[in-house]
Every structure is written in C-alpha cells, then in structure tokens.
VOGU-3710 file (C-alpha; in Angstrom, 3 decimals, decimal comma):
1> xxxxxxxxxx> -1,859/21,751/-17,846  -1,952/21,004/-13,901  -1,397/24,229/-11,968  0,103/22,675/-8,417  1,648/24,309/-5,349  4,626/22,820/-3,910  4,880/22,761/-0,181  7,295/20,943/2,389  5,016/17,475/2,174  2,741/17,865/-1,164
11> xxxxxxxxxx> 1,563/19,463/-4,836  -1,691/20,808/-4,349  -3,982/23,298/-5,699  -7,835/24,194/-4,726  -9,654/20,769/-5,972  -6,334/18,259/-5,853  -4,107/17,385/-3,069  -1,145/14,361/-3,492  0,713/14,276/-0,352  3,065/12,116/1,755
21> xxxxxxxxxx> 1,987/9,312/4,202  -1,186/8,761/1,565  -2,114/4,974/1,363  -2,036/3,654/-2,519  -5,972/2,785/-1,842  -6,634/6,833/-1,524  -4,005/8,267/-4,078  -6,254/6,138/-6,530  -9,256/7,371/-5,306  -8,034/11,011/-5,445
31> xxxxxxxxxx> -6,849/10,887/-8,797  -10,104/9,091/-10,084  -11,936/12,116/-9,272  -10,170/14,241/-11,778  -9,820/12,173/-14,721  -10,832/15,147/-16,689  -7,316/16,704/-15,781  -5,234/13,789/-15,076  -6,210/11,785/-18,552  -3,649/8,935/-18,262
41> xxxxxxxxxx> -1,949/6,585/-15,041  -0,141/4,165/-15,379  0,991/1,369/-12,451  4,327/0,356/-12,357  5,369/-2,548/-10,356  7,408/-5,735/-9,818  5,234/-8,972/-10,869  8,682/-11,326/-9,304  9,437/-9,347/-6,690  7,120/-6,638/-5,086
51> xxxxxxxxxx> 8,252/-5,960/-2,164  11,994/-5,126/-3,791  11,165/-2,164/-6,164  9,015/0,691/-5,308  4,935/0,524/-6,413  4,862/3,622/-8,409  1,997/5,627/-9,738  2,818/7,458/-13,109  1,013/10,582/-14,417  2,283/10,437/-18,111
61> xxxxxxxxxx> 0,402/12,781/-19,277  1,348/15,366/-16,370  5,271/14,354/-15,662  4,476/13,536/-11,997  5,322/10,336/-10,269  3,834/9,143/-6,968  6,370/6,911/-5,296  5,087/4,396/-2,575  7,141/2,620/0,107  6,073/-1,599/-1,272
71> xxxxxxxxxx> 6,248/-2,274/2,308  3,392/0,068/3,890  1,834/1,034/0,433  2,407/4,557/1,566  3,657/7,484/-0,740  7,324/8,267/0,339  8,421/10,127/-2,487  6,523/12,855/-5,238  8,682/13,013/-8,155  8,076/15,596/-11,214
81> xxxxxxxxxx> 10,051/14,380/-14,073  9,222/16,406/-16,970  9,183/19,855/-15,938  7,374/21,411/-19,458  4,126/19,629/-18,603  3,312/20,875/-15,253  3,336/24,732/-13,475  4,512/25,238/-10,215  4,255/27,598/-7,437  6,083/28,308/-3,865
91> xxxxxxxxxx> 4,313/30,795/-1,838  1,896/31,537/-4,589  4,329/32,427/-7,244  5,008/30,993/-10,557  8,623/29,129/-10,722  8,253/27,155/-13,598  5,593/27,332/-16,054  5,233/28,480/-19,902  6,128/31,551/-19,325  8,608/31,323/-16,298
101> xxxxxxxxxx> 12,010/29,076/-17,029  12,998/27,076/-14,001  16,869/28,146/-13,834  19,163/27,969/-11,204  18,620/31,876/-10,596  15,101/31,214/-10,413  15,100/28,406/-8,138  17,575/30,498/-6,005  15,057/33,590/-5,359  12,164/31,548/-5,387
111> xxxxxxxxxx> 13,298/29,515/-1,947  16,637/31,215/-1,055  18,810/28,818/-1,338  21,906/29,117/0,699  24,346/26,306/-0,064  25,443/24,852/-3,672  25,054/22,549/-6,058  26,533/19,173/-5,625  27,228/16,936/-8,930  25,552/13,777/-9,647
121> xxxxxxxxxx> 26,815/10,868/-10,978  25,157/9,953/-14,426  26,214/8,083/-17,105  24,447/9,881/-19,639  24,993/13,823/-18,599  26,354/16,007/-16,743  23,679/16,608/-13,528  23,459/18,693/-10,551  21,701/18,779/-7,777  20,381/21,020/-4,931
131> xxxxxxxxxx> 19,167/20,023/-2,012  16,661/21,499/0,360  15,298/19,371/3,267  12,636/17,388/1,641  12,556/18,811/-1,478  15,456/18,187/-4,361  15,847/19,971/-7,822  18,281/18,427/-9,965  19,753/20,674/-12,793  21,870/18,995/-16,255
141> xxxxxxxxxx> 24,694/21,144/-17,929  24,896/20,776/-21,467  28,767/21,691/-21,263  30,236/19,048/-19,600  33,176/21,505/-18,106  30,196/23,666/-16,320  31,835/24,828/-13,563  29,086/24,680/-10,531  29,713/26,883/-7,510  28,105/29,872/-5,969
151> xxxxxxxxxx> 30,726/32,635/-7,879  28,654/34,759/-9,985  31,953/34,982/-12,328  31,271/31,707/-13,312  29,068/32,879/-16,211  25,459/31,934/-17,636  26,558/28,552/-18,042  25,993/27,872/-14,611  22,796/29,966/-14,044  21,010/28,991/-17,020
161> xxxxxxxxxx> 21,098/25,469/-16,044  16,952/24,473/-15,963  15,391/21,854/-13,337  14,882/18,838/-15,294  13,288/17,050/-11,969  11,915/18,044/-8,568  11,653/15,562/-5,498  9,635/16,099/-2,441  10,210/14,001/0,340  10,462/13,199/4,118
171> xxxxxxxxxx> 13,999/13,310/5,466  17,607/14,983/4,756  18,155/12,935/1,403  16,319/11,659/-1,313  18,195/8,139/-0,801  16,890/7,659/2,736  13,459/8,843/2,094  10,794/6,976/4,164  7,017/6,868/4,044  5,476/9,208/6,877
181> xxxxxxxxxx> 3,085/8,296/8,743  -0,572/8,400/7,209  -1,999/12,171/7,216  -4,475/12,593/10,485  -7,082/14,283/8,287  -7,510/12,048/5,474  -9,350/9,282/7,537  -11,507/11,292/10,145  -13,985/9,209/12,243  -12,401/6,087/10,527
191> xxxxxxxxxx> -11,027/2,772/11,894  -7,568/1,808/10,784  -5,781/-1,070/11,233  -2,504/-1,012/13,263  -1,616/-4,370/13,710  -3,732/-7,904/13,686  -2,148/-10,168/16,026  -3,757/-14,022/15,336  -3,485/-15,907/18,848  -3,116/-20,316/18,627
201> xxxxxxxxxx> -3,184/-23,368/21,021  -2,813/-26,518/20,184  -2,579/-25,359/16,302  -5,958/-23,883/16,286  -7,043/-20,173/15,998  -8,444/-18,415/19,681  -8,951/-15,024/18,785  -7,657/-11,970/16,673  -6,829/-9,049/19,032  -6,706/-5,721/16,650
211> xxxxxxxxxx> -5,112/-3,042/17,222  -7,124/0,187/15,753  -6,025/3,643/15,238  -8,875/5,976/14,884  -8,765/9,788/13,917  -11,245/11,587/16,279  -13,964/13,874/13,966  -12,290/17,468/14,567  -10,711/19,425/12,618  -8,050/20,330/14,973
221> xxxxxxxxxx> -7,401/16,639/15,771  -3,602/16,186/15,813  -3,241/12,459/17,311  -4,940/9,076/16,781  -7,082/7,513/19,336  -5,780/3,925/19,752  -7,935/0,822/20,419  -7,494/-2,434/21,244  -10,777/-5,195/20,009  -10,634/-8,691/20,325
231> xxxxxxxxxx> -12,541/-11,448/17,590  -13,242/-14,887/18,438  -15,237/-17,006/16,403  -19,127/-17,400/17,623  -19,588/-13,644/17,734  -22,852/-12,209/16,590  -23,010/-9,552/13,254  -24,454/-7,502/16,116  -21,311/-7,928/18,500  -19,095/-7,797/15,526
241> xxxxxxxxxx> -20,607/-4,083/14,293  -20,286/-2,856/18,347  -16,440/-4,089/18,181  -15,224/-2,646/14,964  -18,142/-0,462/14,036  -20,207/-0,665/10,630  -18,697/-2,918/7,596  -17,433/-0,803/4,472  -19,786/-3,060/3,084  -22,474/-6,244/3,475
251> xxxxxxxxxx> -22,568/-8,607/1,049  -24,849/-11,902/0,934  -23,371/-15,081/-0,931  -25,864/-15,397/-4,233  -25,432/-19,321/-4,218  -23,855/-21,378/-1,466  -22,734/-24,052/-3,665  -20,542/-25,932/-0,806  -23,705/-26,007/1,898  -23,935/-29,997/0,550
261> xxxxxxxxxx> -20,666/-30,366/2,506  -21,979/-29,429/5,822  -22,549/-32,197/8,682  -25,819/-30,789/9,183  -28,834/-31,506/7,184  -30,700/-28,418/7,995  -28,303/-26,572/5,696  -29,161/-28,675/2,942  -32,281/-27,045/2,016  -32,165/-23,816/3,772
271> xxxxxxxxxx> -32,073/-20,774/1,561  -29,985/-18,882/3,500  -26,904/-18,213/2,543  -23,462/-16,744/4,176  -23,104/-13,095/4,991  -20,404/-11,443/4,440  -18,911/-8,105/6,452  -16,090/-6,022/4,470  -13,583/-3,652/6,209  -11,796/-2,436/3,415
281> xxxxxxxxxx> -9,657/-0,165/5,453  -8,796/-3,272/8,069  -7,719/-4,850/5,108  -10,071/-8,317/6,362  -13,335/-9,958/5,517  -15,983/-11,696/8,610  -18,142/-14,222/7,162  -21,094/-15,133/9,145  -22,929/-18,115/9,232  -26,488/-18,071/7,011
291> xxxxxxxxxx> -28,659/-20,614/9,504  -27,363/-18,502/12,572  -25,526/-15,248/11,861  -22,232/-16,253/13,955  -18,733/-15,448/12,879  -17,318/-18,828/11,646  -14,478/-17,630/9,093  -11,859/-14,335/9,065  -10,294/-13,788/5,655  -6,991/-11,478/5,797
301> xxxxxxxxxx> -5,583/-9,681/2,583  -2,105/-8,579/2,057  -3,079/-6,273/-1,254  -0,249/-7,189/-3,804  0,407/-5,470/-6,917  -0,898/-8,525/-9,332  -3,443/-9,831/-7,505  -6,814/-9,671/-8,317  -8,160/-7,917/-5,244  -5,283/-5,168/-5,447
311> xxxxxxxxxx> -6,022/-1,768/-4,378  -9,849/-3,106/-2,864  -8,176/-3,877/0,597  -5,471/-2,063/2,772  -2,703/-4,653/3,533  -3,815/-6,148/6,400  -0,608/-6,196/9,007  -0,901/-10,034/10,901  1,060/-11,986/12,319  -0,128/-15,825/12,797
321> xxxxxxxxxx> 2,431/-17,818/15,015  2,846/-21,688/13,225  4,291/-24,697/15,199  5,049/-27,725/13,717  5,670/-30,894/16,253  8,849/-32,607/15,321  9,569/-36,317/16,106  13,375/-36,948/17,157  14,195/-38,443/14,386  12,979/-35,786/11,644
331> xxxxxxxxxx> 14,498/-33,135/13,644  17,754/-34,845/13,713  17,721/-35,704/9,831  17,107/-31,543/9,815  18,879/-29,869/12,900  18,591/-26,339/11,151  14,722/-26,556/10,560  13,036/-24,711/12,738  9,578/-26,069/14,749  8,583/-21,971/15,136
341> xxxxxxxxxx> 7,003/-19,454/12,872  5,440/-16,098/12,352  3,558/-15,518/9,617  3,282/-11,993/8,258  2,383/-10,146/4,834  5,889/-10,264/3,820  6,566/-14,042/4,572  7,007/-16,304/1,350  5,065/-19,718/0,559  8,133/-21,555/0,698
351> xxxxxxxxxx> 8,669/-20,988/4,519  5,252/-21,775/5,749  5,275/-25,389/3,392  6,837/-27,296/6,101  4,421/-26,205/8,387  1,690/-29,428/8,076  0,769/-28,436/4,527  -1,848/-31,209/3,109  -0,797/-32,829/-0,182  -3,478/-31,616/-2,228
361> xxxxxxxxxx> -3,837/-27,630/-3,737  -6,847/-26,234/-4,949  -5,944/-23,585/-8,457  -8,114/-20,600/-8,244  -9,263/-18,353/-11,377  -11,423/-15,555/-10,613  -13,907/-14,869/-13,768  -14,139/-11,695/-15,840  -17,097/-9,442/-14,502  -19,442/-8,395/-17,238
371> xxxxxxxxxx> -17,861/-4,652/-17,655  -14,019/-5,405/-17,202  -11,840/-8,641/-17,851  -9,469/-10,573/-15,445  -5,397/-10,158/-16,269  -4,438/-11,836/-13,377  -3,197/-14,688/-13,472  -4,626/-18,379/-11,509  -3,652/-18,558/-7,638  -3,376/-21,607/-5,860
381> xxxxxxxxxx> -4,780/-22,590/-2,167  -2,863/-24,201/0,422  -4,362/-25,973/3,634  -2,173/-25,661/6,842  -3,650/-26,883/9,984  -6,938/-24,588/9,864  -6,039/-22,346/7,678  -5,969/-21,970/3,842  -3,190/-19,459/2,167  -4,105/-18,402/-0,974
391> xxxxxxxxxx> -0,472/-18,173/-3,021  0,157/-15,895/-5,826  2,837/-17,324/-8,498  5,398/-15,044/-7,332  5,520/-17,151/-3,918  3,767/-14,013/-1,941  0,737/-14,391/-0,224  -2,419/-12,849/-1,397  -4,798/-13,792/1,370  -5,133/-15,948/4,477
401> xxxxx> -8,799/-18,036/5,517  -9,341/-19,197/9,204  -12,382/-20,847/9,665  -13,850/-22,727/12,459  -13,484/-26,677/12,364
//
C-alpha cells in the first residue's frame, strides 16, 4: 500500500512525487520508475473527441487518478477515489490509513476546518462535501435524513460519515479547476516550447520563430528564462544545435527508399542517407539533408491520445497562417467561406480541406516493432500547398511536414 503525503499542490512521499502543472510525457515517466509499487495504469481517453473529455491516468490498483487538462496535457486535478487502498498524511500524520478511519472528526482536527459541509447532488446517495482551497473531501451518509451542520447535537450520524474521495486542485472549486503552470524544477537546464509561430509568403514556409522557455540550473530558480530562435530552411546541424541546443536524440534513416525521386542524380547512388534531429520536449522533428547536412524538412506533432507517437512528443503549440486565393466567382457562389486561416493543434481536417488540398491521399500504417504491436489504427496524409497533414480518423491532426520545394 502507497504511503503519500498530501500537500496544497501534490501526494508525495520520499521516492514518488505526482503534482500539478506535470506534463502527461513526465507523469508517465515518473510512474514507470516504480512499477514495483504502482503494479497497474490504465489510460483513459476519448478516441471521437479528445480534446472534450479529460486524458486521465488511472492507478487501479492504488485508487488514485491523475487528471490532465486535454488541452495543455497538464495535470489539473489528483483525485483519490477509493480511500481503503491508499494512506495519507497532512503534516506528517496519519488521516486515513488501516488503522486510522477518515471521518468527518478526523478530517476536522487533521486540517481545522472552519466552515461546513455542503450537500452534493447524486443520484445514487446521499454525499457531502467539504471544501478547502484546493483540496476537496467528499463524505456519503448512509441515512438519507443525515442532518449535516456544525452542531455537535447532531449525533454520530454526522461525524462518522468517512471520506469516500479526496481532490487536490488549483483554484476555489473543483469545477473550475485549471492546469497550473508546469513546475520550475521538473525541467532544469531544459528547453521548452512556448509557442511555434510558422511565418508564409506567397503560400510558402519562411521561417519558424520559437518561442523557448528555459529553467536556469539552480535550485533556487523561481522564473523561466525566455528565448526567442528563429529556423529557416538551409541551416546547418551545426547552426541548428547552437539555436536550440543538443537533439533529445539523432537518428539516421536505415534506407532512403524515396532518394530515386530526387532531381539530382548524385543522390541516386550515394549512401548517405537523411539525418534526423528529435526534440522531444519541442514537440518537432529537423530532418537534414544526407548529401549536405542542411535543414530541408520540419515535422510538428500535436501528441493525441490514439496516435501512434502519443506520449513520445510534447504537443507542439503552432500556428501556420493558410490563404487560399479566391476568384470572384467562387467567392460569390460561397460569400461565408473564408480566404484566411490559422492552423493550430486544435484545428480539425475539415477546416483546412478547402485550403488547396490535392486530390490524391496517401493511408499510412505504421508496423509492429519486434517487442510490442501497433493498436492504432491507419492515418491518412494530406498535401496542402507545401505541406503534408497527417489526419487521424477522428478528424484531429496528428502531425504537420514542411519541406522545402
């Protein structure tokens, strides 16, 4: 049984820390390092629509939920939901364990509560609960005409009640909860992305300016160090590593199987082959050229639940402005079409179609590796101007390519 501290943003103890702000990327990673304690986790989340339910990770085993915002993958929301499977201290003392029952009388002396408890609608029972700010215990009555109020004549049916859940959150109500901001000391010395603005003329890609928040290497740190780097096409691996400092990882193409489409013969027979640069935490890929080593293709990832790069990549956060030109006539056949777009994470296949898509798709199934198998279903690749968005069958996006024509 998990032996966790409660505090005003987390459930800790000394090896295991699950607090608010944390990407999904790094709750995963945390809770991989103690599968010996945390034996089962399950990931719940909407294949139709992601980004209207929550992305949840669930600790069966444990009774512990770690909500995350589906927006900026960040946990908003801890939620212990079976009380008998976990113990829990405030302060360093046991309030619910084996041994201690978590009443209303104990919650009460535990963190000195000073207002009362405030029914809850439920269907099923009879529930109560009080509120702290950022933390919730809810309490159920098993006589429905409990009365709850902060008279000690109202008998032990109101202070035997037991927590049946505990919330911790950021805010004044559970309802309104948001994702804070991501914890300064998780990612010391390293690079995160902000925002990823993609800059066009004349429907082709110019440059990606990045904005980077980076946590200086002290302890003490208590602010980011923002950044601003700009990437244009042409760029050395050498200029590239001086911009955005060194890749999460290199990786070299095995087989070039398309170099028989290049224009230039030289690629033909060279054994060279593409290079690739991963930022994991920018959420993008760089692929350099194998005959030269310049930057000649950017590939953006928007990490959805269901896709098979999930939880590899933060979401990257772009925006890519689209224009369509319009002759008079189609624009009068469709006066409420717009010529203008911004593409982000969040925007849907269906808006960017009209955009210059070419007729044909390309369906794309990843195979299974030799140690684990693929679940995912087939995505399919769209061309628009020079891009290609890769398009999950939900409609989302799961990555953007640039590359240089």
């Amino acid at each position: 049984m998990l032996e966790l501290e409660v505090t005003l943003s987390s459930l800790l103890n000394n090896k295991l820390e699950l607090s608010l702000g944390c990407p999904f990327c790094h709750s995963v990673s945390v809770l991989q390092q103690y599968d010996k304690e945390i034996t089962q986790i399950e990931v719940w989340y909407s294949d139709e629509n992601p980004l209207g339910n929550d992305l949840v990770l669930n600790l069966s085993n444990d009774g512990i939920k770690l909500i995350f915002d589906p927006y900026s993958q960040r946990v908003k929301m801890i939620e212990v939901y079976e009380m008998d499977k976990v113990s829990l201290r405030y302060h360093g003392k046991l309030f619910n364990s084996p041994s201690v029952s978590p009443t209303i009388q104990q919650i009460s002396q535990s963190f000195g509560a000073t207002i009362p408890c405030t029914p809850v609608l439920d269907e099923n029972r009879q529930m109560y609960v009080m509120n702290f700010r950022g933390l919730a215990f809810y309490f159920a009555s098993e006589n429905a005409t409990a009365n709850v109020g902060w008279d000690e004549d109202t008998g032990p049916s109101y202070w035997d009640m037991k927590v049946i859940k505990m919330q911790i959150y950021r805010g004044s109500s559970a309802k309104t909860a948001q994702a804070p901001e991501l914890p300064i000391n998780l990612y010391t010395g390293v690079a995160l992305l902000e925002k990823a603005q993609v800059q066009r003329s004349n429907n082709h890609f110019t440059s990606l300016d990045l904005t980077l928040k980076v946590a200086p290497a002290r302890l003490d740190a208590s602010e980011y160090t923002i950044l601003s780097r700009q990437i244009v096409f042409g760029l050395s691996c050498q200029e590239v590593a001086s911009r955005l400092g060194a890749p999460t990882r290199i990786f070299h193409k095995s087989d070039d199987k398309m170099k028989i489409h290049s224009s230039n013969p030289q690629r033909w027979t060279t054994t060279r082959t593409d290079c690739i640069y991963n930022y994991f935490s920018l959420g993008m890929d760089l692929i350099f050229d194998g005959y030269c080593y310049k930057l000649k293709k950017l590939v953006l990832h928007t990490n959805y639940p269901g896709h098979y790069d999930f939880n590899i990549y933060t979401r990257c956060n772009f925006t890519i402005p689209l224009s369509e030109h319009m002759e008079l006539e189609h624009r009068m056949a469709n006066p409420y079409q717009s010529d203008q777009l911004t593409v982000t994470p969040f925007t849907k296949w269906v808006d960017i179609q009209p955009f210059g898509t070419r007729p044909k798709s390309v369906s794309v199934t990843r195979k299974a590796t030799i140690n684990s198998s693929n679940p995912f279903e087939q995505t399919t690749c769209y061309g628009v101007q020079d891009m290609i968005f890769e398009v999950m069958k939900n409609k989302h996006i799961g990555s953007v390519v640039i590359y240089q024509i």
